[in-house]
N, C-alpha and C positions, 0 to 999 in steps of 0.2 A: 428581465433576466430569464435564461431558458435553461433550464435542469432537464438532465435526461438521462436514466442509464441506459450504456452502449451494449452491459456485458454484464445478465447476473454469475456473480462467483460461486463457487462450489469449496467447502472443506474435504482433502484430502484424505480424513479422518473425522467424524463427530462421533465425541465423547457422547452425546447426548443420544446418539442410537448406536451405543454400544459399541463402537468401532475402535478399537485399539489399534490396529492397522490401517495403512491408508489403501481404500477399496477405490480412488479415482482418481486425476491430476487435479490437484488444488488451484485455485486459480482464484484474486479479488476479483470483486466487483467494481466495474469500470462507469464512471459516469461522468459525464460532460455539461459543463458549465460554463455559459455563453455572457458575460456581462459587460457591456461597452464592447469596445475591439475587443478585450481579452477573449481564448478560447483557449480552456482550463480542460484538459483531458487529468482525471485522478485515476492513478493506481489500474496504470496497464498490464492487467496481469495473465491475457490470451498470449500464443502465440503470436509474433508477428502478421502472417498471413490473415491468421483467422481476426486477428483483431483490424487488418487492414478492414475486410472484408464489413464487419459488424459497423465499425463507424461510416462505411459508405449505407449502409442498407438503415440506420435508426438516424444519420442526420445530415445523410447527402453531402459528407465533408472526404477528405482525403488528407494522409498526415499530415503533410505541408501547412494544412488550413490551421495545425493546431499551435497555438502562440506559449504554450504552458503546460510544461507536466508536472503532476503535484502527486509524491508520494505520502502516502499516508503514512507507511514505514519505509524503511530497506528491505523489509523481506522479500526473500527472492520472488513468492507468487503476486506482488504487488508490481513488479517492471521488469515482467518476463519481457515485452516488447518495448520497453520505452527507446533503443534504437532508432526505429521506425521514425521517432519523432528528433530527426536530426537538424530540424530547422527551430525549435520550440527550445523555451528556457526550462531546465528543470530545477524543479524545487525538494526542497526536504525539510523541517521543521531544523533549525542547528543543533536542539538536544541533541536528536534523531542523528546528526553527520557525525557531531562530535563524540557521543557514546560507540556509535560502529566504527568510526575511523581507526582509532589507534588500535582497538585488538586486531581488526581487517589486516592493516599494512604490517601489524606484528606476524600473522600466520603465514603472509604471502610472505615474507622476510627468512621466516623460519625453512618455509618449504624451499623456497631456490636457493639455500644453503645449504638444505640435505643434497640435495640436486647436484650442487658443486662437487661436495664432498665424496658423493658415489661415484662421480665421474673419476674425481682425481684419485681413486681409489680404483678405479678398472671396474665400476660395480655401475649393476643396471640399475634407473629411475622407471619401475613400473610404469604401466599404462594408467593404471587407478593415478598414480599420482602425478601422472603427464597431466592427465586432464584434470585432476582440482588445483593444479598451477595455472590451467590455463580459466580454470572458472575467479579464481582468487583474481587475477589478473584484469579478469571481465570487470570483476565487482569493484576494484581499487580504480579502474578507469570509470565506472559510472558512477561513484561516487565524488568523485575527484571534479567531475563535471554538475554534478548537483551542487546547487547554493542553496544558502540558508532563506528559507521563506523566510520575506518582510511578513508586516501582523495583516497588512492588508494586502491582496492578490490583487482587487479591482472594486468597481465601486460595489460595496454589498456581499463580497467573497474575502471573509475574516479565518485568520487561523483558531482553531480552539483548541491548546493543547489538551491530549486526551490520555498521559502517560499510566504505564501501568502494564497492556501485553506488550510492549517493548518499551525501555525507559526513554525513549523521546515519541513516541505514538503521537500524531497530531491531526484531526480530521477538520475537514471546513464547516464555516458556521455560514449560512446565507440565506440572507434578510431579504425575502420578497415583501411584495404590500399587503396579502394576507396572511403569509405567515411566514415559520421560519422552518429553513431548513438544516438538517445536519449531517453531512455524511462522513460518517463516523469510522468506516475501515473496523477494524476487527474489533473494536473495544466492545462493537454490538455484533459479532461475525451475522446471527441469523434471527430470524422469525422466533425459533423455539428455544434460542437464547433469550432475547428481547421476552417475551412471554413468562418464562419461570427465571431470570433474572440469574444468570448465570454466565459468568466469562471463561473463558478459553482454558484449558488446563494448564496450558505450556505458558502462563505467563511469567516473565521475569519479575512483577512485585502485585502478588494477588490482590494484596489492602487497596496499591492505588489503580488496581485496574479497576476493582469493585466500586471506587471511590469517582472513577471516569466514567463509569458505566451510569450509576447515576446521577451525575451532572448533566449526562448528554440527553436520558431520558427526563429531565429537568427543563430544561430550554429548549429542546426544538419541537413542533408539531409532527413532521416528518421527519424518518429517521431514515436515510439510506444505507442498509446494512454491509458490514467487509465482504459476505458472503452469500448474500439473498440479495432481492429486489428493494423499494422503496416502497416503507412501511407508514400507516399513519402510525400514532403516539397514542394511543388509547388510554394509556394510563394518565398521562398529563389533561389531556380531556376529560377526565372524571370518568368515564366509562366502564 
């Protein structure tokens, strides 16, 4: 098996240095996972180009190469680019489809019925709301193309759901012969998270994020973080 992140991710905001505002474009962390044929790209969350760019330069591949996209969430900074990978199957935990789907197609529902309405009314549809019709639209077609991850991706790459910063959060579990890996997506976003043991403010159910959070630093040796590099586990090491 061959692990490797393409892309460390950045929060747009951390709470933990103060930041109530978002000071830069958020963006996951992108990592690649090679096991038998499968080739597992998680949580595309560069730009297109730049993430073209990043998996030729860390693994010599080009999107075509890649056979699997695995969102850790739906949040939009997890498959800013998942496009690109027009030939690859995408995944998503079902929590994960089935919690975003219906309020998603409820919104997109609502707004092209203001739409109708202002038309047949001789009234303009704003520019602001031309374009989150046409972002809603993005998101109900890429989800609509995401299927539900089986529990097993390939040999040795397991789902571990991780619910709690979104109620279907789900990050991979994978079994090398020395240790295990986990890359966990935002339930650990960072380094200074992982360290003083602290999750994301913005979560949808704090108990079971805190409750994900230590499970994941429970089982893996490695932790690949939502938003940082891949970390050892010091605390499960005794250290």
């Amino acid at each position: 098996m061959d692990i490797r992140v393409i892309s460390i991710g950045a929060l747009g905001a951390n709470h933990l240095w103060n930041e109530r505002e978002p000071k830069r474009t958020g963006h996951a962390t992108t990592t690649l996972v090679r096991s038998g044929r499968a080739v597992i790209l998680v949580d595309p969350g560069l730009p297109a180009p730049a993430l073209k760019a990043r998996l030729g330069e860390r693994a010599n591949l080009d999107p075509k190469d890649v056979t699997h996209v695995f969102l850790t969430s739906f949040a939009p900074e997890c498959r800013r680019a998942i496009e690109l990978f027009d030939r690859a199957e995408w995944l998503l935990s079902e929590a994960e489809r089935e919690t975003v789907g219906v309020p998603l197609a409820q919104s997109l529902h609502r707004l092209a019925q203001t739409r109708e309405d202002l038309e047949a009314a001789g009234e303009a549809f704003d520019e602001d709301q031309a374009a989150m019709l046409e972002i809603l639209r993005r998101d109900v077609a890429v989800l609509s193309r995401c299927r539900p991850a089986p529990d097993s991706l390939a040999a040795g790459v397991d789902l571990f759901p991780l619910p709690g910063v979104t109620a279907g959060m789900c990050g991979l579990l994978l079994g090398e012969a020395s240790r295990t890996t986990l890359v966990c997506g935002d339930a650990i976003p960072t380094q200074d998270h992982l360290e003083q043991g602290k999750v994301l403010p913005t979560c949808w159910d704090r108990a079971k994020a805190q409750e994900s959070f230590q499970e994941a630093v429970e089982i893996a040796d490695l932790l690949v973080l939502g938003r940082d590099n891949a970390v050892m586990n010091m605390t499960r090491r005794g250290v």
